[in-house]
Each structure stands twice: as C-alpha cells, then as structure tokens.
VEXGU-826353 format. One record per residue (C-alpha): x, y, z. Coordinates in steps of 0.02 Angstrom, whole numbers, plus 32768, in hexadecimal, padded with zeros to 4 digits. Each point is the difference from the previous one (the first is absolute). Layout:
XYZ;...
***
This chain:
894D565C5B37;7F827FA87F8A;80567F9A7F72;7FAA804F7F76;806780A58038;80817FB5803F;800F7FC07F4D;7FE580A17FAA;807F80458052;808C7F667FFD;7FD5801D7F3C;801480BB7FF9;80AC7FE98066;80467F6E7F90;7FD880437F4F;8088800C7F82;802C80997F9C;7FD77FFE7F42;80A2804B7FBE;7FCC808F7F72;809E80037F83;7FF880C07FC6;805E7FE47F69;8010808D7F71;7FD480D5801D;7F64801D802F;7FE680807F61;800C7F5A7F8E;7F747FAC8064;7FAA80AC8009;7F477FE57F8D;80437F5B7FB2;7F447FC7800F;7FBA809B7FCA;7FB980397F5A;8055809E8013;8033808C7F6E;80AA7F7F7FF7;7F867F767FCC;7F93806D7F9F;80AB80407F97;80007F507FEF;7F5D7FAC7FBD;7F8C808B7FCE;800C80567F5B;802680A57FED;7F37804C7FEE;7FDC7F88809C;807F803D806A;7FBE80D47FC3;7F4C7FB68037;80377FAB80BB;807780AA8015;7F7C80687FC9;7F8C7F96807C;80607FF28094;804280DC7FED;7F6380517FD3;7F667F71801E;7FCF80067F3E;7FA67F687FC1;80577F4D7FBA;7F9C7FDE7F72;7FD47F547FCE;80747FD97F70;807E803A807F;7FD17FB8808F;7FF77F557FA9;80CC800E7FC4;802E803880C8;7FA37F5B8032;804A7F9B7F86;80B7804C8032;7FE17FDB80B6;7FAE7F527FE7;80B27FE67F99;8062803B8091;7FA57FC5808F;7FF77F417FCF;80CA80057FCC;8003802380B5;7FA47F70803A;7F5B804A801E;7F5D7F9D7FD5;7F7D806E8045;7FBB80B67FEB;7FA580548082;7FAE80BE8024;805E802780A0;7F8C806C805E;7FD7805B8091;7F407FF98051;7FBF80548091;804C7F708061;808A80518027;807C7F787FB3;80107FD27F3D;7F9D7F7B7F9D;80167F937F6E;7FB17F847F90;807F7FA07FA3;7FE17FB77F55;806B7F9F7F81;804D80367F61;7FD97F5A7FC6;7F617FE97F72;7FA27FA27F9A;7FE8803A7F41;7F997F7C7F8E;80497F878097;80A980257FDE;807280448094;806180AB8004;801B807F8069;7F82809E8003;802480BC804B;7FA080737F8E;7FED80C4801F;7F447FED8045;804D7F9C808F;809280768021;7F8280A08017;7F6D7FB98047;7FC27F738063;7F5D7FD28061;80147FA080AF;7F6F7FB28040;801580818091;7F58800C8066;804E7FCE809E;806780818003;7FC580A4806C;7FB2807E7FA6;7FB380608085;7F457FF77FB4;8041802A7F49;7FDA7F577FC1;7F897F638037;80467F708031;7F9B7FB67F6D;805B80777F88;80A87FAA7FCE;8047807D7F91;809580618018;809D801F7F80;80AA8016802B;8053806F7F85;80C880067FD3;8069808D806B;808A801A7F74;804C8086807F;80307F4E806D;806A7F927F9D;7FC67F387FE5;80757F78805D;80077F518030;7FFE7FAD80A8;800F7F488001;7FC37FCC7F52;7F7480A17FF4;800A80837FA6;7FCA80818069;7F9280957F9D;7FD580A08083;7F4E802E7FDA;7F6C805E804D;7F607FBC8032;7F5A80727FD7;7F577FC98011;7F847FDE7F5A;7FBC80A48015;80C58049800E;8006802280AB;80C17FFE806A;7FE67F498059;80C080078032;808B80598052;806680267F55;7F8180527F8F;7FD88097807C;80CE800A8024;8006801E7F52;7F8E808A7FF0;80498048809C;80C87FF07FA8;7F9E804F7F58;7FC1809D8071;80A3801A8055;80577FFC7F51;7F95808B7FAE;7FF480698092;80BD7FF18026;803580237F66;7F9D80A77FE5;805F803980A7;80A87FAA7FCD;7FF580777F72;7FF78097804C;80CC7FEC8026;80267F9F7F65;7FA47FE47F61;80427F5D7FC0;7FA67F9D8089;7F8C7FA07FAB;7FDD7F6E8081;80017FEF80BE;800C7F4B8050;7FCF7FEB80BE;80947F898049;7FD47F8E8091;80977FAF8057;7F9D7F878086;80687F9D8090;7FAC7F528032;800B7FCA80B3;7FBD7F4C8033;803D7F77807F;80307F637FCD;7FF67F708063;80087F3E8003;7F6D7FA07FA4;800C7F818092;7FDC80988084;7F8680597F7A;7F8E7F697FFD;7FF67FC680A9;7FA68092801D;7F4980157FCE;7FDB80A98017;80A380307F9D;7FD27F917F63;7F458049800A;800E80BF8024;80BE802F7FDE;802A802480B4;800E7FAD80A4;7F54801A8067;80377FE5809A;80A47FAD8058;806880778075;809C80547FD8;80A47FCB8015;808980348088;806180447F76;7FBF80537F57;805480947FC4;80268065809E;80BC7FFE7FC9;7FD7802F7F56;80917F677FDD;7FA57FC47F60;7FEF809B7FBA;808880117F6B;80607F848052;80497F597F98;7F7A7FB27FAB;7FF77F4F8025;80417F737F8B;7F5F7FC37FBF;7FA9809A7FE5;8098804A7FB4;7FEF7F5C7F87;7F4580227FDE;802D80CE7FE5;80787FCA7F71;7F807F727FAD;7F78809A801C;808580827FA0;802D7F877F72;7F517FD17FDC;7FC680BE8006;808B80497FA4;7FC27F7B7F58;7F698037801B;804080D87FE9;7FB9802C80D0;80C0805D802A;7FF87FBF80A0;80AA806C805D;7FEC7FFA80B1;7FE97F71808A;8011800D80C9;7FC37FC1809A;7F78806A8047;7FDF801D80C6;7F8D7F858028;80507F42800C;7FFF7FA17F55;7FAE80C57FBF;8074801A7F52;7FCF80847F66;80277FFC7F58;801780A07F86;800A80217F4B;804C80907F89;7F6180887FED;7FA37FE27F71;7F6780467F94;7F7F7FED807E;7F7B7F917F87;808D7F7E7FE8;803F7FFE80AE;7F617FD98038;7FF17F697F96;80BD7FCC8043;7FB8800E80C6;7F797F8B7FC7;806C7F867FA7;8095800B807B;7F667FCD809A;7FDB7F637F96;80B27FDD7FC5;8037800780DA;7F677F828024;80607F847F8A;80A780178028;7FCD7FF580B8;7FBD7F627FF7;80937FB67F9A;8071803E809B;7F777FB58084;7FC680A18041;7F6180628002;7FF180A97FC0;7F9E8086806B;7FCB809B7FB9;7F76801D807D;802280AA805B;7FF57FCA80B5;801B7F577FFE;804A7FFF80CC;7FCB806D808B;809180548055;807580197F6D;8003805D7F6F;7F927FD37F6D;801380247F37;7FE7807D7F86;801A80367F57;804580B47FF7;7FD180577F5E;807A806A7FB9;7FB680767F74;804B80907FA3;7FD680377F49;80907FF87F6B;7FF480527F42;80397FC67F6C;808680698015;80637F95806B;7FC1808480A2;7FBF7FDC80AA;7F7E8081801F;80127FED80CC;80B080017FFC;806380A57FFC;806F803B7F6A;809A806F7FE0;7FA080AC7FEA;7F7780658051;7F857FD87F71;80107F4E8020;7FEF801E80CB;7F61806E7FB2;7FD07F5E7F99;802D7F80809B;7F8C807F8082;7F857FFD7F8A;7FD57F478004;802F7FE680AF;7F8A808D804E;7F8A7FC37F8D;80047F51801D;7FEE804780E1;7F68805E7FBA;7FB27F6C7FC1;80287F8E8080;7F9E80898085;7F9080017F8D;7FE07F357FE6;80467FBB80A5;7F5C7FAE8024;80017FB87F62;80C47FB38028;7FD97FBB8096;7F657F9B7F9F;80737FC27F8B;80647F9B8087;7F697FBE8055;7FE77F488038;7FE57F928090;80BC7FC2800B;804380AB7FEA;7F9080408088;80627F9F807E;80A180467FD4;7FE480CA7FDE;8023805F809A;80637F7F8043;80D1803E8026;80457FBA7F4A;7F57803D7FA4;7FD580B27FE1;7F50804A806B;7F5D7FF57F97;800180C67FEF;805780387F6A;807E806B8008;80A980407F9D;80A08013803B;808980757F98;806E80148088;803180CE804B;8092802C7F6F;7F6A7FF27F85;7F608032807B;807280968017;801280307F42;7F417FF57FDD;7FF380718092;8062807F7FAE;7F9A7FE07F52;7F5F802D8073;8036809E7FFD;802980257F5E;7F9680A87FD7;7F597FF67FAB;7FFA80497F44;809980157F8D;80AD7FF88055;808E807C8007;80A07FDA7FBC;80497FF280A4;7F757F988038;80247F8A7F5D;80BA7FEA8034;7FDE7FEA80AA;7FAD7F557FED;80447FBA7F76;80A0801D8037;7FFB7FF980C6;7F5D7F8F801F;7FF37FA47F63;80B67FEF7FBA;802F7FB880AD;7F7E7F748004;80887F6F7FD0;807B80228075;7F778004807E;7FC57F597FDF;80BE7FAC7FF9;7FEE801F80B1;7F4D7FCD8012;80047F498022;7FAB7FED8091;7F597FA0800D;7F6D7FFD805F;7FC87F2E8014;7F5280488043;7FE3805C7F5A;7F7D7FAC7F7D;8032806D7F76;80CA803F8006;806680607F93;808F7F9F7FF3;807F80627F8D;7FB67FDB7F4A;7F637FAF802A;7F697FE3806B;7FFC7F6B806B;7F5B7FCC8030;802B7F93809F;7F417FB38022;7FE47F947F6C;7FE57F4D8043;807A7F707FD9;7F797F997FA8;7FA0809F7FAC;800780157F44;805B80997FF2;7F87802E7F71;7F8B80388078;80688093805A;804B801C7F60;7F5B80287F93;7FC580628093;80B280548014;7FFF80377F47;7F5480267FDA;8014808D8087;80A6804B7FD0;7FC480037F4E;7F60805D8031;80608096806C;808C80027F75;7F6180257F83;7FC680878096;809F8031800A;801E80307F40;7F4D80517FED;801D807D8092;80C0802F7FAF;7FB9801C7F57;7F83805F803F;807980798062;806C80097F5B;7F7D80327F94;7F898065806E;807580508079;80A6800F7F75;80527FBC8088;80BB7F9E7FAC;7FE07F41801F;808C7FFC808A;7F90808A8059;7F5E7F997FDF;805B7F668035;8044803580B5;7F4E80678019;7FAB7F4D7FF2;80687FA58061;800F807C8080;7F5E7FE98029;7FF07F497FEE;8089800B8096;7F88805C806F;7F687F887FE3;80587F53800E;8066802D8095;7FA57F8D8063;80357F667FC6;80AE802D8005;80347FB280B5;80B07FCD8032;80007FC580A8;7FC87F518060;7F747FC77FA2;7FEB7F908085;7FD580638095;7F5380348049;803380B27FE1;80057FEB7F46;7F537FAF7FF4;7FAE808B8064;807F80827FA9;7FA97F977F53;7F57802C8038;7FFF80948014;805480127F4F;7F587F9F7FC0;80747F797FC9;7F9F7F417FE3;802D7F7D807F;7FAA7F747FB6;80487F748069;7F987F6B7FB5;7FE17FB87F56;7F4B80348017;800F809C801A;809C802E7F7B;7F907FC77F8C;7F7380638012;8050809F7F9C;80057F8F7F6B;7F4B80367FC0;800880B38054;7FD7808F7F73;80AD80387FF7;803E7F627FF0;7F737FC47F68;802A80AE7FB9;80D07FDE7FEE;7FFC7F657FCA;7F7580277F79;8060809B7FB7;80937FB47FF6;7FA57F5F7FA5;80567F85807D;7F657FC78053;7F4A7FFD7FD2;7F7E800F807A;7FDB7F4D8004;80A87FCE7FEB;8015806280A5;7F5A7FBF8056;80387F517FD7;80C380148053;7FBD803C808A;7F7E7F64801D;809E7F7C7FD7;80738053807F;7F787FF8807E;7FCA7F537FC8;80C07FC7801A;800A805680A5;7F5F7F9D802C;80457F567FE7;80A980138035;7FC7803180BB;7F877F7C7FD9;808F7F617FDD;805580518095;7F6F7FE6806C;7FCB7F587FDC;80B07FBB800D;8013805880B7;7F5F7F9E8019;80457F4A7FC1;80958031804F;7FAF801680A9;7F8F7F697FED;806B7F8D7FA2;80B98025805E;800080778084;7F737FB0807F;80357F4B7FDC;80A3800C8030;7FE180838087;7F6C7F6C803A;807D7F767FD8;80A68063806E;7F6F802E80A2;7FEC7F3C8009;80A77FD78011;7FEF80888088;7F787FA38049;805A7F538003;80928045803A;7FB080598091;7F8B7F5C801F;809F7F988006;803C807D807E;7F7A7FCE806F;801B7F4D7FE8;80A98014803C;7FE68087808D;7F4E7FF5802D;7FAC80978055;80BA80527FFE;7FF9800B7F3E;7FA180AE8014;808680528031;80867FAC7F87;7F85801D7F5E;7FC380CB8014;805080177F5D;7FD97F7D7FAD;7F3E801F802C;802980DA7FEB;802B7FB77F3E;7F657FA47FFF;7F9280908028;806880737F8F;7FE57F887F73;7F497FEE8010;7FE180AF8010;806E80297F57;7F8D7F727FAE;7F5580398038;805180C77FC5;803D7FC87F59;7F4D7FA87FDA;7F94808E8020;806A80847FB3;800D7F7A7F7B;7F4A7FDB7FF9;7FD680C08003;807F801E7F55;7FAF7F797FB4;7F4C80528023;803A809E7FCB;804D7FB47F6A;7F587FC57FD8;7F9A8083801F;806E806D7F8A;7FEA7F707F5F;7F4F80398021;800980AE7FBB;7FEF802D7F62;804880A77FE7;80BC7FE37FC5;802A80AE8074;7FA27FC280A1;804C7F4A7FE9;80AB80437FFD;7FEF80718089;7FB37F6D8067;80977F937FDA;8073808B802C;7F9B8048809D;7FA27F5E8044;806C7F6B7FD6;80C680297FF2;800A805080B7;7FDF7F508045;80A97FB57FA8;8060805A808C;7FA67FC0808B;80067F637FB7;80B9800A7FEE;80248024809E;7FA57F748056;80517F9D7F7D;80B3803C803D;7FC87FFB80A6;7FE67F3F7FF8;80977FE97FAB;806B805B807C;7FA77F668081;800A7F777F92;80927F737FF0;805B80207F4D;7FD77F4F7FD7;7F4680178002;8000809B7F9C;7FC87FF77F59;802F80967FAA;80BB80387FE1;804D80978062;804D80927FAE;80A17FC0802B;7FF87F627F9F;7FC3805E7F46;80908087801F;80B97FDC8018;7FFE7F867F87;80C17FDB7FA7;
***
C-alpha cells in the first residue's frame, strides 16, 4: 500500500472525538442568533415593528424613514452580539448562496463610528457580472441589486450579519432562485385562498409548507483528499466496489458511530441558534450515508434554512476532520442521496388543506386540494421532472433508492378507491340521497381510511404521504427553490382553473356550490387518471405501461430541459407572473450551461486520471512483471517458460487494458473537443450528453479491470472500502 494512503487511512483510524457538551433545552438555543419577532419586540419601535409585520404578512412596502429605524435596531442588536459585518445573503443561478461582506465600521469628517443606514438594509449592488445570467446581461454589464426578503428573518453566522435578499438584474429581471419562489408562494396564496374560502370564510392567507430531509455522506478529510477525482467532481470516477457495501442493509438506522454522532450534535447546536428546527438524524443505507430533518416550515424560509444548514455542515465537517458529500451518486454500487420534498399548503387558520378533518365538509375541503393538486401534477409533470434536472442527479434517478425519471403519483388503493367512487358521482344537480351518500359513506370515511394508509411506494416521485406530498426526486445538492417555484406556480394555476369552472356551474347552471364542486372534480378524476400509478415504478412494464399513457420519460438533463421554453410552459409561468419570457429563456441556457461543464470537469479529470495515475502505475506494476519473469530466467533458464505463464498472461492483460484505456481515452477527449466547438447551447449539451459521457463507462471498466490485476501497493487511487467503514 503506498504511504500517502497508507497515511490517510492510519489518520482516519487514529482521530480523536471532539466531545459536543449539549448543555441547556434546545427551545432556549432555538433562534438565539436570529432577528426574529422576539428580537423585533425587543429593539424596534412600535410603527417599525407594524411596517416589518405588515412587510413580511402581506409584501407592502418599508418606507424609508422606516426602513432607516429597522436598520438602526438591527445594527444595535447585531454588533451586541459580536457581529462586525453586514452582508446581502443571496441566492444566484449558481445553485448555492453568495455574499459580499462589508463592515459597519466608517469614516465621517475622519472620525470612526459604526454605519447601517436603511438604504443598505433594502438594497445593495454587487459587482455581479460573473454570475450566470443566461444572456440577460453582458459580462461588461456589472449591475445587479439584491433587495431585502423581510418574509426571511436577518441572522448572524460568525461575526456577519446575515440579510436574505434577492438578486434582479438593472433592467429588473429574476437573476436568482428566491425572487421567482416568491412569486410562485404569492400565486399559491391568492389562488388558495379563493378555494380555502369556499368551506370557510375567515381564511385570509394560505402558506405552502416544505419539510425537506438532507441526505449526504460524510467521510474522513484524509480519505476525501487523497482522491482527485472526489475533490474535483464530487464523486469517485472510477475505483471498484467493495466486497461489502450495503447488501446487509447493517448501516441503515443502525448506531451511529461516535464521531459522527459528535459532529450531528455540533451540527444541531449550531443550527438550532441559527432558528433551522433541525428534529431528525439517522444513518442511511449506504455506508457512512446519514440524513438530517427539520420541523415543516413556510416553504420561502425553509428554503433559505436548506441553504444555510449546506454551508453551516461544510464547517462543522471540517472542524470534526471529515468531508461533507452532497453529490447524489458519489459511489457506484450503493445507494446515493437525495432531498425529498415534502409540500402541503396551511391557512391562517391553523388548517392543513391536504390533511383530513372531523366532518364531511372538511373531507370536501381536503379532496378539493388534493385532486387538484393530482390534476396539476398530470398536467405539469414535464415541467417537475425539469425542475430536478442536472448532471449529478442524472446518475442517481432510476437507480433502486431513487425514483424512475417518469413522473408519477402514488395515493395508495384506500384513497384510489374513494376517487373511484367520486367518478361516478352523477352529472347535474344531486339528489338528496345522492348528497348523503358521499358525504357520509365516501367522504365522511376518508380519515379513518388514511389511519390505515401508511404504506409507501420508494419508486414513487410524487407520494401522498398522509398530510402531504413528498416529492422523492429532488437532488441532495439542488436548491429546493427550483421544484418548489415550479411545484407552486402549477397548483396555483389549476386552483385558479379550478375556481373559474365552479363559479361558473354556480351561477350559470344554479347548481349549490357542493354540486358545482364534486361536478368539477369529478371530472378532473377522469382526465388525470394517468398519472395516478401505484405499483413498481421500477419495472420495464411500467415504462411501456407509461408510454402508452403519453407520460414524459426524460432520462437526461438535456432533454428534461427542453419543456422549459415549450408554449405551455412560457404561457403558465407568464399568467401567473412567476416567470417572464426571458427570465425563462435565460434558466433554461444556465441549466444547460451547468450541465455542460459539469460532464466537462468530469471528463478532463478521467483524462488526468488516466494519463497522470492509472497508466503509470499500471506501466510501473507490468515492469516489475517483467523483472520478475526475467529473473525467472536467470535462475531457470529455458525452463522459466513454463514457471512464468502467469506472470507473462498479466503482462499481456496489462498492456492490452493500457492500449484500451488510451484510445477510449483519446476518443472522449476528441469528442470532448469537438463538442466545445458548437455554438448552439442545445446541440452542445446534447453532444456532451450523447457523444462524450457514454465513454466514462468504458473507461471505468478498463480502469477496474487493471485494478482487479494490479498489486495494492502500486495503485494510486483508494478503493471503496477504504472511504466507507470508517469509525
């Protein structure tokens, strides 16, 4: 074994564990570095704290005066609690979050003090060109503003004071993930609402909840950074499995290990200051595979708490010596990670809309979002799948811990069973018989169907789970503003569909709005029965059963993203004011762009890998072949033939591995090239996707076919075996 791994490994073995003291409940430590409504009680005055309320409940405007006393209460708070900077925290087209940091510290007639007015609360302007625009602004064009979220509160990590802000373009255009979220969150609210209040008046707000659960591997810096192609692309290139990985599903919510269990509580104590409810830790099924889970929350803010909690993990890792992974396939052969979404919508009336209530109007109420919500996602599923798109997520979909690229929803038979029985609900005006018959026998019966309803289907991408949807494809290093905007925008536009058609039956047909309301969802039963599927989502059944129900099965980024600027697609997101045209156009050439350069990283480090590691040592292990088998000849003369056959079989193998990996090598590398050369951001991608990646398999097996040959001491690349199983 080489002494550089040999090394890594001695260290990963001997390191200590950093004992976390949890001292104190967690609900004292809860948003102790926040600028919450408790700190707000606190500092701001009593027209201040109207304004931010007012703000952060119905999105009315902060004036200046205003603004300027909020700033100077925070600037107050946040330097009592050590903090020296100010930053916009936001979130480009990156997919991770940004910052420029800048003092509170001044100069006024060259006299020091410390300086937070309102104008640098609201608004800011980053010298942002590099950041992807997708063709909405030159790289000569600098200009872009991040503007104050007051929906997400302000905190501090370290000694910054952390301010949540969009980022738009000079010419106003969405140039993150957080501005079109909100629009989406705005849509959903009005359109909810208006349905909401068909079964009770005093709704005057509905907030979509996302509960998210984080899975990642952690393992030793030492192992991380001895290997290349880990450091550069966020998974291991090539390198073959080990004997064992997770065939006895042992790791799977079994003990968690001493120092991860130590980095878990350092990770929960730092969160909880910081308001992210973190609730829920466990190992996952793949070896050194955990996931991490928080209380639901409004879906804006718990976006902004998945971004911070990524950031706040890097940190903590490294303190505890290990490396974070949140790629979503970072090993072959075992499971990788994602980042279930689970969405439901809540009023200000303290209800869940998908959950079930006590009486047969709220069943009415709870069937009434839920079909609706099935009708959209039939309607939109293209549109989903886009939203989950990307080069590391590619690897994983369709693989046995990931749901299949073709959208489907599972509700499981109880419920499958009652929508049946709504499908037949008579056209027109019911009888009174009729009328008792569902709300008492179909409808009224709806919770104690689901206490029984627990069962899931793992191959699902979109599950009812009880109270919520679960949207099981969402990468473990994608922004979940992405599936969420999408997500939203198209429940909001069939719950606006939806209320149109009712009214109309009310007042052109007379028909009572319980009538009008089963009529409509009757038939939005019959139309999106398609993507209702319960079975194996995994079989070659379901994906000829999926064709024939004209259901997408986009299995590359490339082609997912292609329904992005479709006219239905340029249509929703333009009624529903989420998404411009442009704003569209330009998503759509970023996500490409990214997909671009990640295969493109990936393919130049499988060819340093092959040049740099793989044929040396394969070169340097065939020579001590050689000598060996030339000493044998020394000894035994013309009888060495006999005694060295496998010794010169090894030879042979070994050269013919090396002249394999070359040209299939060489031939990537030419393909690679010939795809930089085209302009058109469509063709390019496809080229990556259709020309370039099928090579990384070939090249990864002669890779793993050499190593299987080679002595362990010549190998230059870590197994499996040695980044798993760690203590």
């Amino acid at each position: 074994m080489s002494k550089s791994r040999f090394d890594a490994i001695s260290k990963s073995q001997e390191r200590p564990r950093i004992v976390i003291e949890e001292k104190g409940r967690r609900s004292e430590l809860f948003g102790i570095h926040v600028f919450n409504e408790d700190r707000m009680l606190q500092y701001l005055t009593k027209d201040a704290l109207e304004s931010v309320r007012s703000a952060m409940h119905s999105g009315s405007k902060i004036d200046r005066k205003m603004a300027d006393q909020v700033a100077e209460s925070i600037k107050t708070w946040a330097i009592t609690m050590g903090a020296t900077h100010y930053t916009h925290w936001f979130q480009p087209l990156t997919g991770a979050t940004a910052e420029k940091h800048d003092a509170f510290f001044d100069l006024l007639d060259g006299k020091p003090l410390e300086k937070f007015g309102g104008s640098q609360l609201v608004q800011q302007e980053p010298d942002a060109s590099s950041f992807p625009s997708g063709g909405i602004r030159n790289t000569f064009e600098a200009r872009g503003y991040t503007a104050w979220d007051p929906t997400s509160n302000a905190f501090i990590y370290g000694t910054t004071l952390c301010i949540p802000t969009v980022f738009v373009s000079y010419t106003g255009e969405a140039l993150d993930n957080k501005a079109p979220l909100l629009r989406a969150l705005s849509a959903v609210d009005d359109a909810a609402t208006a349905v909401a209040r068909y079964f009770d008046k005093n709704v005057s707000k509905v907030n979509a909840t996302l509960g998210w659960e984080q899975e990642y591997f952690l393992i030793d810096k030492a192992l991380a950074f001895s290997r290349p192609d880990l450091v550069m692309t966020g998974r291991t290139l090539v390198g073959h499995q080990a004997a064992k990985g997770q065939q006895l599903d042992d790791h799977y919510f079994g003990v968690i290990p001493d120092r991860v269990l130590s980095f878990m509580s350092d990770l929960e104590k730092e969160c909880t200051k910081l308001g992210i409810p973190v609730k829920t830790r466990h190992n996952e099924v793949a070896p050194n595979q955990f996931e991490l889970a928080p209380v639901f929350e409004e879906a804006n803010l718990a976006v902004d708490h998945n971004l911070l909690l990524m950031d706040v993990m890097d940190k903590i890792a490294d303190k505890h010596s290990f490396k974070v992974l949140f790629h979503e396939k970072p090993f072959e052969g075992i499971n990788g990670s994602g980042k279930h979404n689970n969405w439901s919508l809540a009023t200000d009336t303290g209800v869940n809309l998908l959950s079930p209530g006590s009486t047969p109007m709220k069943n009415l109420q709870f069937l009434t979002f839920f079909i609706n919500t099935i009708k959209a996602v039939d309607t939109y599923e293209e549109l989903l799948r886009a939203s989950i798109a990307s080069a590391s997520n590619d690897y994983r979909l369709g693989a046995n811990e990931a749901p299949p690229a073709i959208f489907s929803i599972f509700i499981g038979t109880q419920l499958s069973s009652v929508l049946d029985e709504l499908e037949g609900v008579s056209k027109g005006k019911l009888s009174p018989e009729e009328k008792t018959e569902l709300k008492l026998n179909v409808v009224g019966k709806i919770p104690e169907i689901l206490l029984d309803n627990t069962d899931r289907n793992r191959t699902s991408p979109f599950a009812f789970t009880g109270n919520k949807f679960e949207m099981r494809g969402v990468g473990s290093k994608t922004n979940c503003a992405k599936p969420m905007t999408v997500l939203n925008t198209i429940v909001a536009k069939q719950l606006q569909d939806f209320k149109k058609e009712v009214d109309a039956l009310i007042d052109k047909k007379s028909l009572k709005k319980d009538e009008a309301v089963f009529n409509v969802l009757r038939e939005y039963i019959k139309t999106s029965k398609r993507i209702r599927f319960d079975g194996d989502g995994y079989s070659d059944e379901w994906e000829k059963e999926a064709a024939r129900r004209k259901l997408s099965n986009n299995k590359n980024t490339p082609t997912a993203l292609q329904v992005l600027t479709s006219k239905e697609s340029i249509e929703l997101f333009k009624s529903m004011k989420v998404l411009s045209e442009v704003e569209i156009a330009a998503r759509k050439e970023v996500e490409l762009e990214t997909y671009i350069f990640q295969v493109q990283i990936e393919g130049r480090v499988y060819n340093e890998l092959v040049y740099s590691y793989i044929i040396p040592a394969a070169i340097k292990y065939q020579n001590q072949i050689i000598k060996n088998v030339m000493g044998l000849k020394d000894i035994y003369g013309a009888a060495h033939k006999k005694l060295s056959e496998g010794q010169l079989s090894i030879i042979e193998q070994i050269a013919e591995h090396i002249e394999a990996i070359k040209k299939v090598t060489d031939k990537m590398t030419d393909a690679r090239r010939s795809a930089n050369q085209l302009k058109d951001m469509n063709k390019k991608a496809f080229a990556y996707c259709d020309n370039v990646k099928p090579y990384f398999d070939q090249i990864r097996t002669h890779s793993d076919k050499l190593e299987r040959i080679m002595d362990n001491d010549l190998w230059p690349l870590t197994k499996y075996r040695e980044l798993l199983f760690q203590k």
